[in-house]
C-alpha positions in Angstrom: -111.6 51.7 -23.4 -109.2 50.8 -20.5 -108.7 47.7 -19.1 -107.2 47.7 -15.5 -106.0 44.1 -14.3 -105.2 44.4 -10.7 -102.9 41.3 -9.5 -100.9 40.5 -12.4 -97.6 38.6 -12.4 -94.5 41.1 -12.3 -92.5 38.3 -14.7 -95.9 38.8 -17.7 -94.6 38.2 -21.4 -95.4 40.3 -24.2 -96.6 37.1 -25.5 -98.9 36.6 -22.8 -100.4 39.9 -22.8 -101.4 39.3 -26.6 -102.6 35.9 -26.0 -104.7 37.0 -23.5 -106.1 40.6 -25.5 -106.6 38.5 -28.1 -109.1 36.0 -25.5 -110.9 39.0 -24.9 -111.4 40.0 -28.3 -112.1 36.7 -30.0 -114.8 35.7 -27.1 -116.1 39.1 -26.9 -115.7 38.9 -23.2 -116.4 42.6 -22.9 -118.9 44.8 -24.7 -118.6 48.7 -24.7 -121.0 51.6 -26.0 -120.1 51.2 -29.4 -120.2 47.3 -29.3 -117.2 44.8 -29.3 -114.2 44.7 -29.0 -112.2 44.6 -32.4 -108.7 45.3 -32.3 -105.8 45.9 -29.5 -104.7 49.4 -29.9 -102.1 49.7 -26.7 -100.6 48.2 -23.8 -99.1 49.4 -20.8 -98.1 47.4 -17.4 -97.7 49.5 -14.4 -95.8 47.6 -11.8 -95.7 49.9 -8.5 -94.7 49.3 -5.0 -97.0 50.6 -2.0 -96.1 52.5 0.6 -98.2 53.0 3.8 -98.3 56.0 6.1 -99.3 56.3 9.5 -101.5 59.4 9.2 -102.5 59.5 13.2 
């Protein structure tokens, strides 16, 4: 499963991120095909800057 958190803080903490997984996990905030949540697998924070084009 993939989790896609728009908005997050650019100065996150790895400890953040885990206290926050394990939230999910241990209130079984999300529930998939095969059932709950049991374990993180993988992280990965994107931070990105957009760029608009005037396409006229």
């Amino acid at each position: 499963m993939t989790l896609n958190i728009p908005g997050i803080k650019t100065d996150i903490t790895k400890e953040e991120i885990n206290s926050l997984i394990d939230t999910i996990i241990s209130k079984d905030v999300l529930l998939t095909n095969s059932g709950n949540l049991i374990k993180k697998s993988a992280v990965q924070v994107t931070q990105g800057q957009v760029v608009k084009f005037d396409v006229t």
